[in-house]
C-alpha positions in Angstrom: 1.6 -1.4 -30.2 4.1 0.7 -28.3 3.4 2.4 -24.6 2.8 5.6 -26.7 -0.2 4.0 -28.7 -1.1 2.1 -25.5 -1.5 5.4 -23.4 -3.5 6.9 -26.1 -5.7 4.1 -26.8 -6.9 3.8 -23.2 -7.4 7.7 -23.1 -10.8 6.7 -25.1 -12.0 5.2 -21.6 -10.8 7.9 -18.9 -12.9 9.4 -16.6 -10.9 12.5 -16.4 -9.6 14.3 -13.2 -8.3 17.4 -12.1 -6.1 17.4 -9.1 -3.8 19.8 -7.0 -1.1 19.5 -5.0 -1.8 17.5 -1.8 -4.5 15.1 -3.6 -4.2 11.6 -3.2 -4.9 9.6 -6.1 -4.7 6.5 -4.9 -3.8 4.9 -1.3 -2.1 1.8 0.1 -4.3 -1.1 0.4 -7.3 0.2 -1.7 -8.5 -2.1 -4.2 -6.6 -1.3 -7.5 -10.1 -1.8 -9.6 -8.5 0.3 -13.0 -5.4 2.0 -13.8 -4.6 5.6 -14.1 -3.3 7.8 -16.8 -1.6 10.4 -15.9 -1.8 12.9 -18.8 -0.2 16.1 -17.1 1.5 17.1 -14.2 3.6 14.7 -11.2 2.8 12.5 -8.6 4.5 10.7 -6.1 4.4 6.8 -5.3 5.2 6.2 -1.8 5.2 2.5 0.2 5.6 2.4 3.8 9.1 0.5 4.5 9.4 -2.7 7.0 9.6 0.2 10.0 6.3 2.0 8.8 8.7 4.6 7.3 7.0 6.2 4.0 9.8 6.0 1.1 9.4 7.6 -2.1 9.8 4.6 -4.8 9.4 7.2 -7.8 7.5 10.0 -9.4 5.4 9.5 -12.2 5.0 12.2 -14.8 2.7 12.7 -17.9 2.1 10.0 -20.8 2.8 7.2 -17.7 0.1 4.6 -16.9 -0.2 3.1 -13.0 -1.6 0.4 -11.3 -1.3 -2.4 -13.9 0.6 -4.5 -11.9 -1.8 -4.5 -8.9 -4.9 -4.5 -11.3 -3.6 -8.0 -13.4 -2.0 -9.6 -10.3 -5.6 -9.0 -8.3 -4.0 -6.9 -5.5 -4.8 -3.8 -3.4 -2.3 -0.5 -4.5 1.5 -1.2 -2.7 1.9 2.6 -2.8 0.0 5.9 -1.9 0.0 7.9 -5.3 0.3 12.0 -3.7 -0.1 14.7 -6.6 3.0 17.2 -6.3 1.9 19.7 -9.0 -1.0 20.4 -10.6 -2.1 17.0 -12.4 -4.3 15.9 -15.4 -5.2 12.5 -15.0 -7.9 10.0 -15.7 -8.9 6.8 -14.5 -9.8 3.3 -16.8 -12.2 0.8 -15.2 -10.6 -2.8 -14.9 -13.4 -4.1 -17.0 -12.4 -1.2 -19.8 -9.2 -2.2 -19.8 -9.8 -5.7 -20.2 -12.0 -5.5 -22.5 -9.7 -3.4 -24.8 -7.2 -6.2 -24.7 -9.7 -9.1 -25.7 -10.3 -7.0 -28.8 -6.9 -5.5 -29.7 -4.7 -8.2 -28.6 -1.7 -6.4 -29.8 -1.7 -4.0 -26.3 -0.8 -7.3 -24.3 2.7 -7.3 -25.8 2.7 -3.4 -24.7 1.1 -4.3 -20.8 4.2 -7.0 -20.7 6.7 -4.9 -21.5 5.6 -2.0 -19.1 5.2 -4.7 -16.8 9.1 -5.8 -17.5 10.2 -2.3 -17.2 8.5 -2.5 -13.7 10.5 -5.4 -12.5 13.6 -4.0 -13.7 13.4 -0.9 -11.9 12.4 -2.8 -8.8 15.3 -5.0 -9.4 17.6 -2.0 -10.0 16.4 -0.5 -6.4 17.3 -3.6 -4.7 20.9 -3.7 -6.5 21.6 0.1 -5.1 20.1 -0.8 -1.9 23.0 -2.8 -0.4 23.3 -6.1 0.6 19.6 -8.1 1.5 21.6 -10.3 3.9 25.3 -9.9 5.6 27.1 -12.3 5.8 28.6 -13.4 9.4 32.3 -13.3 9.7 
């Protein structure tokens, strides 16, 4: 199973939404208690920075799934999801999803690589943010 049949597997679950520009979808610190799907439209991840600064870490478009890291790692949301044009979306119940997995175990290997992908773009942020520590001449 691919992200493609992942996406549209879960979409048997969604409780759909309908949101404009301006809606949150999802804020900082709130329990992550399901993922989203974001079927149409774009919205905005934001994380406050060390000096409370909100930076944007990326936009999410249709056919994307969030909140999979914070649902399997048992954490609040890191980022404030803000719709920036007029968005489809629908949300999956952590139970749903996990109960999809226990019966098609092949969407684990999909959840891992999305997962994977994750880590790499967070990697690739911190490599074109500069050095993490100077080094004292």
């Amino acid at each position: 199973m691919n992200a493609v049949e992942l996406f549209r597997a879960l979409s048997a679950f969604v409780e759909p939404m309908l949101l404009k520009a301006g809606d949150k979808l999802f804020e900082a610190n709130e329990p992550a208690d399901g993922v989203y799907l974001i079927q149409r439209g774009k919205v905005q991840l934001t994380y406050p920075n060390a000096a409370g600064v909100a930076v944007t870490e990326r936009l999410a478009r249709g056919g994307q799934i969030l909140g999979l890291g914070p649902l399997f790692a048992d954490r609040p949301w890191g980022a404030t999801g803000e719709v920036v044009a007029a968005t489809r979306a629908g949300f999956v119940r952590k139970d749903a999803v996990m109960r999809f997995l226990d019966e098609h175990p092949e969407g684990r290997l999909a959840v891992l690589r999305l997962l994977s992908q994750d880590v790499d773009r967070c990697l690739g942020l911190i490599r074109n943010s500069g050095p993490l520590i100077s080094k004292a001449s």
